[in-house]
C-alpha positions in Angstrom: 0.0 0.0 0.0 1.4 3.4 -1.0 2.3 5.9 1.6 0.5 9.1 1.5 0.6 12.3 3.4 -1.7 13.8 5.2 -1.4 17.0 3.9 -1.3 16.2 0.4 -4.6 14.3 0.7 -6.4 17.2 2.7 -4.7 19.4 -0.3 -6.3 16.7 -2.8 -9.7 16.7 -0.9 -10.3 20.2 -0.9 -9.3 20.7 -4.4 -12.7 17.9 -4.9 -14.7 19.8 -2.3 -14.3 23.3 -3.9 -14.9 21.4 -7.2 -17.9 20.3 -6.3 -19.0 23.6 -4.8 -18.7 25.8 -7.7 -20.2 23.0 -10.1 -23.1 23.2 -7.5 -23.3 19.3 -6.8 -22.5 19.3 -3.2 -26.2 20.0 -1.7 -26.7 20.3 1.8 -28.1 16.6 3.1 -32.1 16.5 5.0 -32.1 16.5 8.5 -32.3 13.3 9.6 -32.7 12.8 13.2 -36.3 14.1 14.3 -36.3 17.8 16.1 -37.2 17.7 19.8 -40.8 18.5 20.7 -39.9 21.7 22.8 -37.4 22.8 19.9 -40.0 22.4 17.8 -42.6 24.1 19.6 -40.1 27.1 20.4 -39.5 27.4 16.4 -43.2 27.5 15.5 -43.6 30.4 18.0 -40.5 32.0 16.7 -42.1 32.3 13.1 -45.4 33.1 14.3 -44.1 35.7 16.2 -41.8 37.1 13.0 -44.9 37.0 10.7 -47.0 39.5 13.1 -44.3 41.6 13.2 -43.8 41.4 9.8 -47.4 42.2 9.1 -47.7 44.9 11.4 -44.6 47.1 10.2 -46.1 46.7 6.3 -43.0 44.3 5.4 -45.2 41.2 4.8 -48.0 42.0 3.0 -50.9 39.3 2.3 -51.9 39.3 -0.9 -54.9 36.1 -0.6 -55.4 32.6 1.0 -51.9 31.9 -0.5 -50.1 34.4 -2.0 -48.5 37.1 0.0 -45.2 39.8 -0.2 -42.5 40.5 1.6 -40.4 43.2 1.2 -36.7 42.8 1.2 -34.3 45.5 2.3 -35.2 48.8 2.3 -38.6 50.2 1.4 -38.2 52.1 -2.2 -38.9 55.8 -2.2 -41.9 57.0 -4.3 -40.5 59.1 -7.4 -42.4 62.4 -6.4 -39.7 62.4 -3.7 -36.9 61.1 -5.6 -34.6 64.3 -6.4 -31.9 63.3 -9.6 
């Protein structure tokens, strides 16, 4: 069995890695293990609790029974105030 170095196959293995990074076929894997019941409970409050303040600054905006907008970054001015 041929030796081999340890650096020269971390070198080797990251050369792969970043390969298969920018070619995009490295996807991150499922969860697999099952979340905890209080973790899971505290997450669904989390959400629920980032969707009402969403809603009430005007970020999230519902649209209908399934469609809804949020606004990302900063709200655009309207062009009566927009000074070029």
């Amino acid at each position: 069995m041929p030796r081999v170095r340890w650096s020269d196959l971390q070198a080797r293995r990251r050369e792969q890695f970043i390969a298969m990074m920018e070619r995009g076929t490295l996807k991150r894997l499922p969860r697999t293990r099952p979340r905890d019941p209080e973790e899971e409970r505290v997450l669904s409050l989390l959400v629920r609790l980032r969707w009402k303040r969403w809603i009430e600054s005007g970020k999230l905006v519902i649209l209908g029974p399934r469609r809804w907008r949020l606004q990302l970054g900063e709200t655009p001015q309207s062009p009566q105030n927009d000074e070029r």
